[in-house]
N, CA, C and O atoms as a GROMACS GRO file, in nm:
protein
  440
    1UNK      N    1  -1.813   9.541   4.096
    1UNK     CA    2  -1.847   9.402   4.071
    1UNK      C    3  -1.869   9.384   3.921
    1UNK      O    4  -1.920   9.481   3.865
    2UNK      N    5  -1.832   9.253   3.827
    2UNK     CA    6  -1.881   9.206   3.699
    2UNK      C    7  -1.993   9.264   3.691
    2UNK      O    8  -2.067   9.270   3.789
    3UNK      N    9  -2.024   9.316   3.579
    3UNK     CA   10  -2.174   9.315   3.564
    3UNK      C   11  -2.211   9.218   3.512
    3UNK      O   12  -2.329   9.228   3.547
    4UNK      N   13  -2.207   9.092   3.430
    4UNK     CA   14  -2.246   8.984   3.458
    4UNK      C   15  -2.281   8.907   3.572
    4UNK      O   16  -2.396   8.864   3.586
    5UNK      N   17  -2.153   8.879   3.687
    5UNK     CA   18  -2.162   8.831   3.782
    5UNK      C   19  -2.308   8.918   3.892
    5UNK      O   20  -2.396   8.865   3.960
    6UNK      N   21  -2.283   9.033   3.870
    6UNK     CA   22  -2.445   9.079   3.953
    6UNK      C   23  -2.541   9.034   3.864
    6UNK      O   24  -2.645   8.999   3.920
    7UNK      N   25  -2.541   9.022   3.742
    7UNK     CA   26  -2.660   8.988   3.675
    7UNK      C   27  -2.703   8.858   3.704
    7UNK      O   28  -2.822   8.829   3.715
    8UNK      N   29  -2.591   8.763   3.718
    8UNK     CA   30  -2.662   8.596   3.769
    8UNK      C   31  -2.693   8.621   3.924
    8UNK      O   32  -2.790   8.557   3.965
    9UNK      N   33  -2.622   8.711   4.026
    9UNK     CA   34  -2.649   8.698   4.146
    9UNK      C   35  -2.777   8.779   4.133
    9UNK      O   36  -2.856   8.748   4.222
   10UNK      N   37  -2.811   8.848   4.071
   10UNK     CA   38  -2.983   8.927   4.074
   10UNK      C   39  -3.061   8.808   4.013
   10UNK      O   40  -3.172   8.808   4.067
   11UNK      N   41  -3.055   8.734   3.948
   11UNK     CA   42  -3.079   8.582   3.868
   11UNK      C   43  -3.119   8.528   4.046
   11UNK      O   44  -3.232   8.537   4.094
   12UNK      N   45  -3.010   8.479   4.114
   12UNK     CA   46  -3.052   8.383   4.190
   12UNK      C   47  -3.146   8.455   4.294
   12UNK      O   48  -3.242   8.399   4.347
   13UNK      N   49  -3.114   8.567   4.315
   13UNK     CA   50  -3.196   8.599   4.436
   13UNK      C   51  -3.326   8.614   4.409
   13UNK      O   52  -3.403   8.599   4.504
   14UNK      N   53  -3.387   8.648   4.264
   14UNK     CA   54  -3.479   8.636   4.212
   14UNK      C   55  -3.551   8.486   4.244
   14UNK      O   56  -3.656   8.484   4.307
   15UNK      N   57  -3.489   8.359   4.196
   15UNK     CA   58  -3.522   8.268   4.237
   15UNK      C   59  -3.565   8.215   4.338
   15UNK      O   60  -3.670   8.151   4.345
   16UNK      N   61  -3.460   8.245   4.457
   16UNK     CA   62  -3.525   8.225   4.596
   16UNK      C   63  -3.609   8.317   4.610
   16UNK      O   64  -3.690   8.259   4.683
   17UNK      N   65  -3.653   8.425   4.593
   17UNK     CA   66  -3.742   8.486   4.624
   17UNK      C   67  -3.868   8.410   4.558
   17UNK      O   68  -3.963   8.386   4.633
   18UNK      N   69  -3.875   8.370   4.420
   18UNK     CA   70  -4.008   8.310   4.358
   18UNK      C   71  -4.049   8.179   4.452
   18UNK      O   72  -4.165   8.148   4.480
   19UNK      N   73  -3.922   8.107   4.496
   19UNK     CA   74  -3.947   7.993   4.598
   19UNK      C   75  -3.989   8.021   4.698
   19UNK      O   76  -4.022   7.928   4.772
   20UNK      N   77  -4.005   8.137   4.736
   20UNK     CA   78  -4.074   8.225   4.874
   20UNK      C   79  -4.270   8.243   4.855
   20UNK      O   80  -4.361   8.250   4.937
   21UNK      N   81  -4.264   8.246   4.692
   21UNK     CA   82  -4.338   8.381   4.658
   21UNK      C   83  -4.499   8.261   4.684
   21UNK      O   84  -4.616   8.301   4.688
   22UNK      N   85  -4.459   8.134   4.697
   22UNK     CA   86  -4.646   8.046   4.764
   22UNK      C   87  -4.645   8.016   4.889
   22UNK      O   88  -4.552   7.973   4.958
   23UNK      N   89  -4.745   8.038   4.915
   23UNK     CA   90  -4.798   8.044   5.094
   23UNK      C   91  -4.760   7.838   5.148
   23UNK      O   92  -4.720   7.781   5.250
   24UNK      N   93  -4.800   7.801   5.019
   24UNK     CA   94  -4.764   7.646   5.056
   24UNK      C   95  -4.648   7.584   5.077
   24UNK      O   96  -4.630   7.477   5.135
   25UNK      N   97  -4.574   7.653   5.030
   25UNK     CA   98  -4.411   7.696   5.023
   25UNK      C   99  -4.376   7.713   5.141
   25UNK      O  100  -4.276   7.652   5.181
   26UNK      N  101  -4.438   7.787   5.217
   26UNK     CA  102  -4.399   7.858   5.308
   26UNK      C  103  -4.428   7.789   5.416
   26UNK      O  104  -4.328   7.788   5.488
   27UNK      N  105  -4.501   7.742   5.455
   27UNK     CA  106  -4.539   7.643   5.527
   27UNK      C  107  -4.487   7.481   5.485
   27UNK      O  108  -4.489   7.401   5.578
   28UNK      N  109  -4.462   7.455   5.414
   28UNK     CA  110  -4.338   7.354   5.418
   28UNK      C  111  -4.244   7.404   5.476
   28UNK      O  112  -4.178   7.339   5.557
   29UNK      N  113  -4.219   7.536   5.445
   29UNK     CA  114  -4.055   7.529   5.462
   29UNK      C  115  -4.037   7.535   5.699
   29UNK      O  116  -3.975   7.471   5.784
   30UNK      N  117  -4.132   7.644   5.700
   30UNK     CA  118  -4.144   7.596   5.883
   30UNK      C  119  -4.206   7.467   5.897
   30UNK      O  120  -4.194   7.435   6.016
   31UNK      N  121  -4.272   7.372   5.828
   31UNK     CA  122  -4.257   7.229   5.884
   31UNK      C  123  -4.108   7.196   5.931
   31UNK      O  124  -4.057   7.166   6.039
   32UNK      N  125  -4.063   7.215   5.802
   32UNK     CA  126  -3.935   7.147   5.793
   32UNK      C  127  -3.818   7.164   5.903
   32UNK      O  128  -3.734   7.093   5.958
   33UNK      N  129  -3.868   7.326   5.901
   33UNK     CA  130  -3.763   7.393   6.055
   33UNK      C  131  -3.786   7.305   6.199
   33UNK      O  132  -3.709   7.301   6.296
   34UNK      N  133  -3.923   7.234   6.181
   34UNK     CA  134  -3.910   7.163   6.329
   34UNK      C  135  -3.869   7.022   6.288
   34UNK      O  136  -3.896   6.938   6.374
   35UNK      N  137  -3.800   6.966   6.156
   35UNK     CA  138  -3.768   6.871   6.167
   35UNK      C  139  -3.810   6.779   6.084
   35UNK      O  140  -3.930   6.766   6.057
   36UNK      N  141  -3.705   6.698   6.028
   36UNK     CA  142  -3.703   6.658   5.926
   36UNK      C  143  -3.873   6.554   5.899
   36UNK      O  144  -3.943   6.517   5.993
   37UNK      N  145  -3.903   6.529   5.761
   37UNK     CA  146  -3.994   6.488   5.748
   37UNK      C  147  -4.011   6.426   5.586
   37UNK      O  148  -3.958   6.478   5.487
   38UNK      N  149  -4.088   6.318   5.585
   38UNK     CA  150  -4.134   6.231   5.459
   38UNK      C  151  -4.235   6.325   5.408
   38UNK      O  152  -4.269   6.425   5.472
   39UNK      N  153  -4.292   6.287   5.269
   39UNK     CA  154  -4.418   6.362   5.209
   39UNK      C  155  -4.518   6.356   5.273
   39UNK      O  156  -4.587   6.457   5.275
   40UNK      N  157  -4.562   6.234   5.348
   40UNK     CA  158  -4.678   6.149   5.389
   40UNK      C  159  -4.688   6.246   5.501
   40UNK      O  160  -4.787   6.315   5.522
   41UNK      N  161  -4.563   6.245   5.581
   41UNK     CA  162  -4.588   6.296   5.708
   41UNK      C  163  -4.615   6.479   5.678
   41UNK      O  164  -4.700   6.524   5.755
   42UNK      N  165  -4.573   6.553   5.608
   42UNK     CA  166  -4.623   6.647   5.559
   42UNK      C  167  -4.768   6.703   5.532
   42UNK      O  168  -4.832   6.802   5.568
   43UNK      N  169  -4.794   6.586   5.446
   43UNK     CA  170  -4.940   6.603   5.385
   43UNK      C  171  -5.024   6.600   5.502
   43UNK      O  172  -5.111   6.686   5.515
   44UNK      N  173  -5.004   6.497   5.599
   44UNK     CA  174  -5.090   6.482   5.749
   44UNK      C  175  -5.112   6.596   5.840
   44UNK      O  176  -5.215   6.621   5.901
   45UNK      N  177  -4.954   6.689   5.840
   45UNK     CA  178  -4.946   6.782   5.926
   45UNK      C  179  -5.004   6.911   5.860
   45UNK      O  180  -5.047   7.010   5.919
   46UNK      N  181  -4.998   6.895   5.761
   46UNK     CA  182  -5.057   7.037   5.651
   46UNK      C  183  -5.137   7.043   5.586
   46UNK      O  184  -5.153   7.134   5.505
   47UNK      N  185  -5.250   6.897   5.609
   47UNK     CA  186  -5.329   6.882   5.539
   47UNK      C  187  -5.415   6.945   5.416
   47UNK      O  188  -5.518   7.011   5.405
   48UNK      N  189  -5.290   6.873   5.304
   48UNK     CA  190  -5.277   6.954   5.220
   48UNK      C  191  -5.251   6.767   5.091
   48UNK      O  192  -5.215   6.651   5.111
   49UNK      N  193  -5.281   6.820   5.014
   49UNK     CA  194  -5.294   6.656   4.924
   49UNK      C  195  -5.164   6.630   4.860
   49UNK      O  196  -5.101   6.720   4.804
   50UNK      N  197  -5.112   6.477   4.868
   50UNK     CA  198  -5.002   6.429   4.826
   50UNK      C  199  -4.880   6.516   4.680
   50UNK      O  200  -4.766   6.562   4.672
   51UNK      N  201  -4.992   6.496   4.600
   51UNK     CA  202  -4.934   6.608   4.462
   51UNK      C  203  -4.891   6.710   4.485
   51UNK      O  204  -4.786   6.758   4.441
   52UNK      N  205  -4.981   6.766   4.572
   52UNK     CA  206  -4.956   6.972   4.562
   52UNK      C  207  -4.818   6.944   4.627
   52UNK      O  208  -4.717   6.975   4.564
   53UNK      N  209  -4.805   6.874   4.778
   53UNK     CA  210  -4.691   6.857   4.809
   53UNK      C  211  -4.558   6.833   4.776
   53UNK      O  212  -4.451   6.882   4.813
   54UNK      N  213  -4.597   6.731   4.681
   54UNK     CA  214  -4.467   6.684   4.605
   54UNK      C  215  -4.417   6.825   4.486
   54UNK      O  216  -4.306   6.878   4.496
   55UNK      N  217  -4.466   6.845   4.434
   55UNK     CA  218  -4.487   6.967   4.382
   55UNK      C  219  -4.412   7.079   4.397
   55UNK      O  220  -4.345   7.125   4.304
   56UNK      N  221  -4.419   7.142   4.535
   56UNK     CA  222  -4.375   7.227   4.601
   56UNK      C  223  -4.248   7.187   4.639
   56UNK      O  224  -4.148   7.258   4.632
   57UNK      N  225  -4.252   7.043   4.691
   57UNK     CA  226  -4.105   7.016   4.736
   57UNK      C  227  -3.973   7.019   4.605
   57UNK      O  228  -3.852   7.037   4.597
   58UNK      N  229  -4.079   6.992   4.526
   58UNK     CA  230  -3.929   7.007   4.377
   58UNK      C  231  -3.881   7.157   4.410
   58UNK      O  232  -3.774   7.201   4.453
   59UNK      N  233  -3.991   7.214   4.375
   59UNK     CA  234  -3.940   7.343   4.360
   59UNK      C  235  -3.864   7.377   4.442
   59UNK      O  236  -3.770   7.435   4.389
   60UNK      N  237  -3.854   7.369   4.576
   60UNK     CA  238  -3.805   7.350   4.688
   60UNK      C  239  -3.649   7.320   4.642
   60UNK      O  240  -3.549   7.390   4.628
   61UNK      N  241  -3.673   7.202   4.628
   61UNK     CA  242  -3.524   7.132   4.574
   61UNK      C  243  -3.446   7.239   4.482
   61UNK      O  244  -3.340   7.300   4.496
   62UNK      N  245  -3.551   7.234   4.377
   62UNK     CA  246  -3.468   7.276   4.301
   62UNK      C  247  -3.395   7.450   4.321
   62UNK      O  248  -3.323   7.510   4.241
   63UNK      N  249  -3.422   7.472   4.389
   63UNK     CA  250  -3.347   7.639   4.465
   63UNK      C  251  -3.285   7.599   4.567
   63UNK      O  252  -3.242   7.692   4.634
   64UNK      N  253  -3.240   7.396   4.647
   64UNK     CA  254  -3.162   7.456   4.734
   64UNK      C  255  -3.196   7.491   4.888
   64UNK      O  256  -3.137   7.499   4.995
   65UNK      N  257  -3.356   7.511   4.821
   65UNK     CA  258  -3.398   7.548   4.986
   65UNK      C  259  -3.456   7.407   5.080
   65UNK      O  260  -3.467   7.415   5.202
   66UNK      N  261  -3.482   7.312   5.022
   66UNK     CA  262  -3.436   7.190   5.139
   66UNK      C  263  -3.411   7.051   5.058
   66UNK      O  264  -3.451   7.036   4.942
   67UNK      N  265  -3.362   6.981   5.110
   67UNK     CA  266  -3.260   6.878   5.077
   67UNK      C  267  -3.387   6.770   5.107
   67UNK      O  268  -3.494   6.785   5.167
   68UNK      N  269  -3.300   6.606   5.009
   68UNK     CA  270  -3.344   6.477   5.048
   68UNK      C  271  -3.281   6.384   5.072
   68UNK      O  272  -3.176   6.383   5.008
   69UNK      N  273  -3.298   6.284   5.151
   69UNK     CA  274  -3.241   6.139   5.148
   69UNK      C  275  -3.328   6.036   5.148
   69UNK      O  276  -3.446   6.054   5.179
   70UNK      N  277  -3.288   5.938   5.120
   70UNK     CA  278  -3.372   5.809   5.068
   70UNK      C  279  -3.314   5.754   5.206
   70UNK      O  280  -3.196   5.762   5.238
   71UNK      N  281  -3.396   5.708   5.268
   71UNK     CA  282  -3.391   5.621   5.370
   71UNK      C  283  -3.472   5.486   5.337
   71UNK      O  284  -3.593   5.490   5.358
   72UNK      N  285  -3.420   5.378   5.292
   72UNK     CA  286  -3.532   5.236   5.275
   72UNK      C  287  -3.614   5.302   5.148
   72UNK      O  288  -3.568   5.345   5.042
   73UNK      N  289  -3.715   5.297   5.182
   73UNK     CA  290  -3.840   5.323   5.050
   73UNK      C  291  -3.873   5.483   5.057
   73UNK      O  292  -3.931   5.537   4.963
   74UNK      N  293  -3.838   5.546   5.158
   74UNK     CA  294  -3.861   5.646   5.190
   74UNK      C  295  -3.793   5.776   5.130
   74UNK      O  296  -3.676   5.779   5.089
   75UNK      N  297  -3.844   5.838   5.130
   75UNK     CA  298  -3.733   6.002   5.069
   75UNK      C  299  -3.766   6.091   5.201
   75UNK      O  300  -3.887   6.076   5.217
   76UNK      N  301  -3.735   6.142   5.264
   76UNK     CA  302  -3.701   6.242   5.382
   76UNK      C  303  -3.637   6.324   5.360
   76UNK      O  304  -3.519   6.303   5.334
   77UNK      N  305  -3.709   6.494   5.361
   77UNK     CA  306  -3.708   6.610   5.314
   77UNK      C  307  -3.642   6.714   5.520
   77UNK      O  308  -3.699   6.710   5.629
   78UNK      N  309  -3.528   6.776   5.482
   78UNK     CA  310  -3.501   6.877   5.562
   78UNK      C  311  -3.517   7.006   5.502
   78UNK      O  312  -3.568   7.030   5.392
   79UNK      N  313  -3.460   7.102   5.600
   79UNK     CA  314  -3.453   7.224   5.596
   79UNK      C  315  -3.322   7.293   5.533
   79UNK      O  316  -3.243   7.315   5.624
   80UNK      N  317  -3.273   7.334   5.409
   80UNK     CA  318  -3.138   7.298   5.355
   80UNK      C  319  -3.059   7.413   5.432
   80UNK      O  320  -2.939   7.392   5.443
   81UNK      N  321  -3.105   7.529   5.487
   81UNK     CA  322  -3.047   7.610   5.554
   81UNK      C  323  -3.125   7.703   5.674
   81UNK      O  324  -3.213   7.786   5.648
   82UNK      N  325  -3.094   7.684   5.757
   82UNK     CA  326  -3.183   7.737   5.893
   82UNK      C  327  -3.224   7.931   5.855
   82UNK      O  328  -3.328   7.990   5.884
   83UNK      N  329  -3.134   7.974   5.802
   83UNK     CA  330  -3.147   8.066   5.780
   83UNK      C  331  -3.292   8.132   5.679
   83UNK      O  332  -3.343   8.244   5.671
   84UNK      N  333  -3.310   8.046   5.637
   84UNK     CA  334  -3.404   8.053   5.530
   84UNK      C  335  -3.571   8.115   5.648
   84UNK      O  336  -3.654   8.206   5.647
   85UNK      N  337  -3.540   7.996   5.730
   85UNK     CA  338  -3.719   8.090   5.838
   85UNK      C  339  -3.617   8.211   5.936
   85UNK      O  340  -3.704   8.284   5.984
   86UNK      N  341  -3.510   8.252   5.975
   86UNK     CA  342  -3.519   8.335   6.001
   86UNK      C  343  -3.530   8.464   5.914
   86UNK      O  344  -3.562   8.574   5.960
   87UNK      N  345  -3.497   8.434   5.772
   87UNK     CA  346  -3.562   8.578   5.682
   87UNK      C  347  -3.653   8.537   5.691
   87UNK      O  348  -3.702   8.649   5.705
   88UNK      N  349  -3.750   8.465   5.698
   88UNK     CA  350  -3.933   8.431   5.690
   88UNK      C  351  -3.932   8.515   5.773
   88UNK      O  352  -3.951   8.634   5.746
   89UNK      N  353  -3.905   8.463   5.910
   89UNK     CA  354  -3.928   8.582   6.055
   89UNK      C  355  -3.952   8.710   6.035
   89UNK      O  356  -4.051   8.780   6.062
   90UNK      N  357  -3.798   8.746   5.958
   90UNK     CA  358  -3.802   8.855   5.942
   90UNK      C  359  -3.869   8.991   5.848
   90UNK      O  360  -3.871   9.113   5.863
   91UNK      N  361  -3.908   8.915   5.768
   91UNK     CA  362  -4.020   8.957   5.638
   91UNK      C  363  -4.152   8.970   5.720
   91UNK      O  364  -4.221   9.072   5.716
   92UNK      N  365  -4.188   8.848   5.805
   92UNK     CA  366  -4.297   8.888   5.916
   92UNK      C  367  -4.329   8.966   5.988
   92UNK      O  368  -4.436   9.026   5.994
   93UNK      N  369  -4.211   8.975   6.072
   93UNK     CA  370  -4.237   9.106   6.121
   93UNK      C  371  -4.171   9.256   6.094
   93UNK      O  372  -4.154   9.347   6.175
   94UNK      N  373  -4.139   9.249   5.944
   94UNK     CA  374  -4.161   9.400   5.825
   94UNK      C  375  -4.295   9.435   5.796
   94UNK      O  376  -4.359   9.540   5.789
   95UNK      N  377  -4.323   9.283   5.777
   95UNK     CA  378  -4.502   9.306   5.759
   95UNK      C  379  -4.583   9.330   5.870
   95UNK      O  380  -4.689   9.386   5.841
   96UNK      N  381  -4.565   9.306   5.993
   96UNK     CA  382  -4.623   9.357   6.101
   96UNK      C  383  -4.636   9.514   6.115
   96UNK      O  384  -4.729   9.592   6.094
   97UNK      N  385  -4.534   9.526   6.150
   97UNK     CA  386  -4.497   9.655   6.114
   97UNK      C  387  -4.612   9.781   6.006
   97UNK      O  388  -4.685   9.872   6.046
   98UNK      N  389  -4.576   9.725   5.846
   98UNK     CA  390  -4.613   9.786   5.774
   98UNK      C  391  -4.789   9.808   5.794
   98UNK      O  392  -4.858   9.910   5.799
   99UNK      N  393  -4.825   9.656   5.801
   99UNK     CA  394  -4.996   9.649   5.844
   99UNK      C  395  -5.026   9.773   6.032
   99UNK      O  396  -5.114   9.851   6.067
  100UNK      N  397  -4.920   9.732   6.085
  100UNK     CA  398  -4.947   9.827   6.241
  100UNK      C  399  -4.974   9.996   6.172
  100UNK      O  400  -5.078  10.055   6.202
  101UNK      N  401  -4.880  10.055   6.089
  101UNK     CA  402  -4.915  10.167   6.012
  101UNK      C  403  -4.981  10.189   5.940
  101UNK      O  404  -5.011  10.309   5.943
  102UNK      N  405  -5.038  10.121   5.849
  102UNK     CA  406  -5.112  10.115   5.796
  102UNK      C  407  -5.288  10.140   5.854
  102UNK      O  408  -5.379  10.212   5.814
  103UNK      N  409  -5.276  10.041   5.963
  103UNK     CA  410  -5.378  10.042   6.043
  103UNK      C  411  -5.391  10.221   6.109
  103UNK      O  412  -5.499  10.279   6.102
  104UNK      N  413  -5.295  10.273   6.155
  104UNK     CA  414  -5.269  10.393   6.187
  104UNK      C  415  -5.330  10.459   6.116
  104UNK      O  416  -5.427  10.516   6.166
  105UNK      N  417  -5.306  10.478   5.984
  105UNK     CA  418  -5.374  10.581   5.883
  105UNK      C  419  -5.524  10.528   5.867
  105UNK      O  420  -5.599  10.622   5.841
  106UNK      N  421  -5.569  10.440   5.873
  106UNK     CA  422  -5.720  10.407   5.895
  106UNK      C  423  -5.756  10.466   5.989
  106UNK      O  424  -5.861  10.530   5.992
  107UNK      N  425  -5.669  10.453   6.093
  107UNK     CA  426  -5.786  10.489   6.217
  107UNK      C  427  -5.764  10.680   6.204
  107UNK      O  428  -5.871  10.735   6.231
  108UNK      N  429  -5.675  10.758   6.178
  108UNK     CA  430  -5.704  10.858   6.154
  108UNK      C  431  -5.764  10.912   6.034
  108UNK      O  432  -5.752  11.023   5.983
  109UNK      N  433  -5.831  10.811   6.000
  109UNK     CA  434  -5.922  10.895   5.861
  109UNK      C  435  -6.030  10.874   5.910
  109UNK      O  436  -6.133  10.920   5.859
  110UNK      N  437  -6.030  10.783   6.045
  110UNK     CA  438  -6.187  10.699   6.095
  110UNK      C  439  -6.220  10.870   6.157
  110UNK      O  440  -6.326  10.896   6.214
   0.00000   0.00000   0.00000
């Protein structure tokens, strides 16, 4: 492969990963998996304050990881690729995992 071309593709994956890397993030982004949603309706379900939200959703945007449309006065935020909570999933339960062993070596030092 270019070594340029891996250098921007290590570039982007870096990115989505930093778009991964806040818990508030993260929880937008499975809102979103059940369906599309306004800021307002966000902030209600995640009770979490208007700004931080908006906030997060740029960033959001801006990697790609979910989309908008203006409906009337409204902006309505999806999920830009489904795939995105099944690596969540799957990072979850790596981390299950790692904490289940982990726990292991505790209890044999207990």
């Amino acid at each position: 492969m270019n070594t340029s071309l891996e250098v921007e593709i290590n570039q982007l994956h870096a990115e989505i990963c930093a778009g991964l890397a806040d818990p508030n993030r993260i929880m937008l982004l499975y809102a979103l998996s059940q369906g599309s949603r306004n800021v307002t309706e966000l902030c209600n379900e995640l009770n979490m304050p208007q700004p931080l939200v908006s906030r997060h959703l740029k960033v959001l945007r801006e990697r790609g990881m979910v989309t908008n449309e203006r409906r009337g006065t409204v902006i309505v935020y999806s999920l830009g690729d489904k795939r995105l909570v099944q690596a969540l999933d799957l990072l979850r339960a790596a981390m299950r995992d790692m904490l289940a062993k982990r726990a292991e070596l505790v209890e044999a030092f207990a």
